[in-house]
Legacy VTK file of the C-alpha trace (Angstrom):
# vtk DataFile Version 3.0
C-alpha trace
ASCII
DATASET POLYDATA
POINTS 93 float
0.000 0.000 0.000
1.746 3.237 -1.047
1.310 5.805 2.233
0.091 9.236 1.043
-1.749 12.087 2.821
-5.028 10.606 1.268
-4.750 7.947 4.177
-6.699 9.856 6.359
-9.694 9.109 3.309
-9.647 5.377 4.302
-12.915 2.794 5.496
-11.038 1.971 9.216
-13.944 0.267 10.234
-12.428 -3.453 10.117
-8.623 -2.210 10.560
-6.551 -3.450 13.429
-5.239 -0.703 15.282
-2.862 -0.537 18.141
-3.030 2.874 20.671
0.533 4.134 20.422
0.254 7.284 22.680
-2.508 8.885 24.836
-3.423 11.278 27.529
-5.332 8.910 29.068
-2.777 6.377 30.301
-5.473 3.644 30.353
-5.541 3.667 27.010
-2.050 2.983 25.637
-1.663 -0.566 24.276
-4.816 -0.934 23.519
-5.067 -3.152 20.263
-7.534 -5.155 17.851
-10.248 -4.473 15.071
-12.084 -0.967 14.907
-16.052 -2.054 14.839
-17.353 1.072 14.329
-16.316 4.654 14.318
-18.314 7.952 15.472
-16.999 11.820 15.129
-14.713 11.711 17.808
-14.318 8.112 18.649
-13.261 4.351 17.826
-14.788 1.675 19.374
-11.995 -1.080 19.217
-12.625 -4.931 19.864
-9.689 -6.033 22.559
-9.429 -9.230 24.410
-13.466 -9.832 23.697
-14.342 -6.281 24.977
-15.361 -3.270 23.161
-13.314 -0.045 24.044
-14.279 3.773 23.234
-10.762 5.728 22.597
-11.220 9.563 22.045
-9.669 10.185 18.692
-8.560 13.377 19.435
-6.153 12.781 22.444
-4.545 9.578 21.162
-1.769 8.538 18.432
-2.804 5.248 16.696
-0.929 2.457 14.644
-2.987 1.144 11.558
-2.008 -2.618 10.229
-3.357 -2.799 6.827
-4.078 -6.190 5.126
-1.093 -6.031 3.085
0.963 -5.932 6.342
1.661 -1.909 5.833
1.520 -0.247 9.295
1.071 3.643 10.029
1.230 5.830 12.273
-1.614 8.532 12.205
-2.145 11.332 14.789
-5.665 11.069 15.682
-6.149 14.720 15.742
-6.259 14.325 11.615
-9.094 11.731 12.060
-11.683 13.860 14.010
-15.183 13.988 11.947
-17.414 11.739 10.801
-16.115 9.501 8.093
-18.318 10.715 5.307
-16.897 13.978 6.558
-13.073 12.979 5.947
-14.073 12.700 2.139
-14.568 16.161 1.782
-11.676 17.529 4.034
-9.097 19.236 2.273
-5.559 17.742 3.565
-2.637 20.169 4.000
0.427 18.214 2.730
2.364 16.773 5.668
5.475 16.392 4.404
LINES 1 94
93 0 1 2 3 4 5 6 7 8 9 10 11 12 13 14 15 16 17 18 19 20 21 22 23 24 25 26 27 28 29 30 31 32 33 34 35 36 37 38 39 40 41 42 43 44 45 46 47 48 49 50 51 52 53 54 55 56 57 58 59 60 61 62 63 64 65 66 67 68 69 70 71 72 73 74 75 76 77 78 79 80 81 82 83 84 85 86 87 88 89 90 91 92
């Protein structure tokens, strides 16, 4: 998967994920599939529970099915999904 600033387009819904950083210490290491997403949250499946992590406070660690992992600030995923579409994305590097 070629990594572009588009990324923040993709369907996570059904993407592991791994919590790299977060304010909320609780959260950090939390990992497994996103089941659904809202404007300011994931709801992750880990260890046969479902877990609500605040997008906007954490740094998360996307495994795509090709075996391509990146790292995404979560502050660049706050919206609604439909809403990401439409976001213009300032070049990041």
């Amino acid at each position: 998967m070629k990594v572009t600033p588009d990324i923040i387009r993709y369907e996570f819904i059904g993407t592991e994920v791994k919590v790299a950083k977060s304010k909320n210490p609780s959260c950090v290491g939390i990992r497994g599939k996103i089941l659904d997403e809202t404007r300011n949250t994931f709801i992750v499946l880990h260890d046969g529970e479902r877990k609500m992590i605040v997008k906007n406070t954490a740094i998360f660690h996307f495994k795509f099915s090709d075996g391509t992992v990146v790292e995404i600030d979560g502050k660049l995923l706050v919206g609604r999904p439909e809403d990401r579409l439409k976001k213009r994305i300032r070049r990041l590097w």
